[in-house]
Steps between C-alpha positions, in 0.01 A plus 500: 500500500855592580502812655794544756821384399843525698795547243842431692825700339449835427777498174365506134246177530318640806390843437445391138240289602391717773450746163292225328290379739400898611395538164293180489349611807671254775659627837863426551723508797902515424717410781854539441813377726738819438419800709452751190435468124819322356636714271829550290610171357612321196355571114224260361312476197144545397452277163229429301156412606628670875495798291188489396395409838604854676378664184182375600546614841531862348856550696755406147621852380597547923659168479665625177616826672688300768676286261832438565567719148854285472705541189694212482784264638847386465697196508823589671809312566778515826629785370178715514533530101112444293547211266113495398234719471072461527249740516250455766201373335715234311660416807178432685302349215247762515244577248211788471386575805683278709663727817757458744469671855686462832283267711473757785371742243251252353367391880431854567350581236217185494482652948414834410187370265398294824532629800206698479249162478734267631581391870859474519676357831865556484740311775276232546500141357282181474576227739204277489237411263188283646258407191172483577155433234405883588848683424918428631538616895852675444744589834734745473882600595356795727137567390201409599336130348276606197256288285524499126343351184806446331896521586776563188836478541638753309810542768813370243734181469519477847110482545376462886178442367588248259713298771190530750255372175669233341815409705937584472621704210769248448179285377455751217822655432654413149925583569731635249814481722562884420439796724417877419544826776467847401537822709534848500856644414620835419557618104870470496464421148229838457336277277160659345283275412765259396579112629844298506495144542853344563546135474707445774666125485266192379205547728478790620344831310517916630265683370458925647229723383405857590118620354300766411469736794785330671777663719617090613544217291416105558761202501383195428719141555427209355673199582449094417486315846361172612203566814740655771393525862437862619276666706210676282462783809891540532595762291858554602545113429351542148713782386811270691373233259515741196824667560697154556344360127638832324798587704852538324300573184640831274310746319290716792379234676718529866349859529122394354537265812589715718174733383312172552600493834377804639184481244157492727300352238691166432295243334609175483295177393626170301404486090173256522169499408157340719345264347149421636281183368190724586477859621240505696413271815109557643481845571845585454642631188869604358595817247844549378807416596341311839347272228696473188797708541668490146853575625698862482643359196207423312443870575110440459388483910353878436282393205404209644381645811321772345309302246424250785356815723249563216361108453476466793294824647279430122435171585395535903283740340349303214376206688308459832694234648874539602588139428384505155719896461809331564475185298439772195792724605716193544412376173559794304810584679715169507592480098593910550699355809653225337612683205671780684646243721674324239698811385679536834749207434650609159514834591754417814715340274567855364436734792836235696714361191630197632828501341763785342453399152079526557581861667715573176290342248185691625719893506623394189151488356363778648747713393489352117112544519486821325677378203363181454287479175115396613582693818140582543373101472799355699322758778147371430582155533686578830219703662210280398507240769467747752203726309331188432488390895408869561202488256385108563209642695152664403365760764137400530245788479387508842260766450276254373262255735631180504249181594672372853 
């Protein structure tokens, strides 16, 4: 029986599972590289059967509380002028229950209904893994070796774990020669609630958003790029690499850079996904975005690690033998995988238009939307790819015995 379990990345995967597997009765240690609980940080989504998920883990209407609450967004052009209008939940594609919350937010939330029963080792991070029949020997940064009976990587696209487990990330990583940052800037707009997205020149998209409960807002760049060489633990370089791709640009974008420069939460990453043949290598085992990260613009990573969190804790705890827990999670998981997957490429093609005429075209259409007859189906149609891959999974009933 799997009883001690070492989850590395202590994000939205980790303590999710740490959640799961404390109520199926299973120790779990979380080590985590930053010093502190990570939060702050970008808005994600909770869609679909993720919903139901932390509805089942009792913790939705707090979830709900923390929502980002936004009202809607504009499509400005160098001028600063609107030229089309969405509300929120038609901008995001949401439906029912579906919730949007700061990632910070979300992270502290899923801490704060663990920390209690769960082990958590901040500043520390795996460096070895020796698999042996009776458990996985794991060394550490700056603890202590420890023994375990199973090891996930729950620690993000840049997975230590995963590299360690099944070899470089370039071996899994899926490019779509575009890159994302976002930081911290001050409301100069005094936005409430409210997000602008400027499409800058053929390539490259601005979007800035201020939430609920927010004295800052967040800038976002988006820009099309072929692999570039940087350093992934020089900041300064990154936001170099940023400012160069979007300088001489109008609108507000020379003083959003210079925001971006003295922002201490810069986040910076290339658009790709992982792609893994199999998630799960002897005793070792992947959850979100270390395993199937769908991509920022897919904007499912969230979802995906959440539902993930509760197969997997249901299944470890439905059968006897580990081996025979991950083959099920695996199985149920890869068509919810591949389907959310598949939604990231289409979706970039409107998040960075490519061309003038695309960046026109799509304004154009947003701002007719209101008026066009069959309004309401032109929006089902667009939305149902996306509720589809957020619904293409069936939460098991783990309260029920399973046969191993």
């Amino acid at each position: 029986m799997t009883k001690n379990i070492l989850i590395s990345g202590a994000s939205i995967a980790g303590p999710a599972l740490a959640w799961w597997l404390h109520h199926h009765g299973i120790r779990a240690t979380v080590v985590e590289r930053s010093p502190s609980l990570r939060e702050g940080g970008y808005k994600v989504d909770i869609r679909g059967v993720a919903v139901e998920a932390v509805r089942r883990m009792g913790l939705l209407e707090q979830v709900q509380a923390a929502s980002t609450d936004m009202r809607g967004a504009a499509f400005v052009n160098k001028r600063g002028k609107q030229v089309a209008t969405l509300d929120a939940d038609t901008f995001g594609f949401r439906h029912g229950d579906d919730t949007e919350i700061l990632r910070g937010d979300l992270a502290k939330i899923l801490y704060d209904a663990t920390r209690e029963h769960t082990e958590y080792v901040f500043g520390d991070w795996v460096t070895g893994l020796d698999q042996r029949p009776d458990g996985v020997e794991v060394t550490f940064a700056r603890g202590a070796p420890r023994r375990f009976d199973l090891v996930v990587g729950a620690d993000g696209l840049h997975s230590g774990v995963r590299a360690l487990a099944f070899g470089p990330e370039e071996d899994y990583l899926r490019r779509f020669d575009a890159y994302i940052s976002i930081s911290t800037v001050p409301n100069s707009f005094e936005l409430d609630r409210w997000e602008l997205l400027h499409s800058a020149a053929p390539g490259k998209m601005v979007n800035v958003y201020s939430t609920a409960r927010a004295d800052d807002a967040k800038a976002a760049f988006w820009f099309s790029a072929p692999p570039l060489p940087y350093d992934r633990r020089d900041v300064d370089g990154q936001k170099d690499l940023v400012a160069d791709r979007f300088a001489g640009l109008g609108w507000e974008i020379p003083a959003l850079l210079e925001a971006m420069r003295a922002a201490d939460d810069f986040y910076f990453d290339p658009v790709c996904q992982i792609v893994m043949e199999t998630l799960s290598a002897g005793r070792v085992t992947l959850l979100g975005d270390a395993g199937y990260c769908p991509s920022p613009a897919s904007g499912q990573g969230t979802s995906l690690a959440l539902a993930g969190a509760y197969v997997l804790a249901g299944e470890l705890a439905a059968s006897d033998d580990f081996a025979t827990a991950l083959a099920r999670y695996e199985a149920l998981m890869r068509p919810f995988i591949e389907k959310n997957q598949a939604l990231a490429k289409t979706a970039l093609r409107g998040i960075i238009p490519q061309s003038r005429a695309f960046a026109w075209f799509n304004t154009r259409m947003i701002r007719l939307m209101p008026y066009l007859p069959g309004r309401n189906r032109v929006l089902e149609q667009m939305s149902r790819p996306i509720r589809e891959a957020a619904n293409a999974l069936e939460l098991p009933d783990y309260r029920v015995s399973r046969p191993a």
